[in-house]
N, C-alpha and C positions, 0 to 999 in steps of 0.2 A: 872486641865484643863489648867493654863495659863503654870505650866510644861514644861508641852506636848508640849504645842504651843513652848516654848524655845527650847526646844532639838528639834524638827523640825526643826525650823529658825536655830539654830545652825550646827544641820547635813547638810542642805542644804550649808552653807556659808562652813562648810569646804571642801566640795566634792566640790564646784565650786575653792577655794580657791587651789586645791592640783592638779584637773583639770590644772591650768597655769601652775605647775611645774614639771607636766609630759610631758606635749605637749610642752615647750618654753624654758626647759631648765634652767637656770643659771638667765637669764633675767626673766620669767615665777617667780621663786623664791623671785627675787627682788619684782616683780609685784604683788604678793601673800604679801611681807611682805608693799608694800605701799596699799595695799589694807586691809589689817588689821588695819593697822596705823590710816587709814580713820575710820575706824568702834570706833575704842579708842577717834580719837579724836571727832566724831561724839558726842559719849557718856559723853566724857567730857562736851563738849559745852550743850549740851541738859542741862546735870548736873546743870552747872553755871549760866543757862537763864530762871531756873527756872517754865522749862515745866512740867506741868502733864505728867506723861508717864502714860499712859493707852495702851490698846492693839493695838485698832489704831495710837500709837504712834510709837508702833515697827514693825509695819505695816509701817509707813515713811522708817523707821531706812532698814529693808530691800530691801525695792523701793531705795532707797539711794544706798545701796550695791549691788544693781542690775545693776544701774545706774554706779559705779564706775566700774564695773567688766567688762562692754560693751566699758566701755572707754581704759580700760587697755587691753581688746580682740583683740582692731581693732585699736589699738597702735603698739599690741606686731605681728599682722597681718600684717601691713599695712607697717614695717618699714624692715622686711626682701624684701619686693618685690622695695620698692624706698624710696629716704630720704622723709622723711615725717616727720613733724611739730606736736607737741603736740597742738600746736592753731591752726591746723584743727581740729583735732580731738573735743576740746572744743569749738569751735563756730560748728562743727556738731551737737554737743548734746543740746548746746543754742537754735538752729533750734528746738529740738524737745521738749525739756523740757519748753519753754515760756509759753506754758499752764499749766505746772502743777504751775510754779512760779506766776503769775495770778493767780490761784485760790487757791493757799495757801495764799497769802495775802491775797485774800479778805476771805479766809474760816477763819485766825486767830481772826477777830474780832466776829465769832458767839458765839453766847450766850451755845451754847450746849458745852460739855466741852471735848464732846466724838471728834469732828469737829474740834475745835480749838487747841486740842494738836496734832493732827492729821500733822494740818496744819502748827502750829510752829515748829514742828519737820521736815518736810518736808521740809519747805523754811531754816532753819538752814541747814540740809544736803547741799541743792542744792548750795549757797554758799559756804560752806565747801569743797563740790564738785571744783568745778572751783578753787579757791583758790589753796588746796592740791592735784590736776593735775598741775595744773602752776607748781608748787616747785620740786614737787619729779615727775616727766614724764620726766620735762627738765634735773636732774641727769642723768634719765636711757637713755637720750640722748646721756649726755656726757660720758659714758660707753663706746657707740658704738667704 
């Protein structure tokens, strides 16, 4: 069962994943491999902070990957029509993620264990997020 669920989460990240380096070319490729990058070092972090991974962990892990892919879409969108800034792009998603960041912290201290890895898995992406956009967007800046 939990499998299945892998190689679905899997199939879906690389078809979104191959998606960028059909439509965006050379930059689309870059954006593909810091979009992986994210997912490694996601899984490190998780590793070394000593979260339960349970289902609703990888359940984070893909919200997470959803999260960076939307960043990298309207990055890789937004930069052929005018110069545009990586720190819009992350203070747009700041705008929409304050909730989910709120209720991971207060979800990490619940006593259920299914909830709280849920949630430290969640709030680890979301920094991780912000973080490894700042570093590797601002490269695919200096590319242009």
């Amino acid at each position: 069962n939990a499998k299945i669920i892998l190689i679905v989460i899997l199939t879906v990240m690389l078809i979104l994943a191959l998606s960028l380096v059909f439509k965006h070319g050379l930059k689309g490729l870059y954006a593909m491999l810091v979009n992986i990058s994210f997912v490694v070092i996601l899984l490190l972090a998780i590793r070394y902070t000593d979260v339960v991974v349970t289902i609703p962990s990888l359940v984070a892990v893909v919200v997470a990957y959803i999260l960076e892919y939307v960043i990298l879409l309207k990055y890789l969108q937004n930069t052929k029509e005018n110069d545009y800034e990586i720190a819009d792009e992350v203070v747009d998603t700041l705008k929409y993620t304050f909730i989910l960041i709120i209720s991971s912290i207060t979800l990490s201290f619940s006593h259920n264990i299914l909830l709280s890895s849920f949630a430290m898995t969640l709030f680890i992406a979301i920094i991780l997020l912000f973080t490894h956009n700042y570093i590797f967007v601002k490269n695919m800046k200096k590319k242009d």
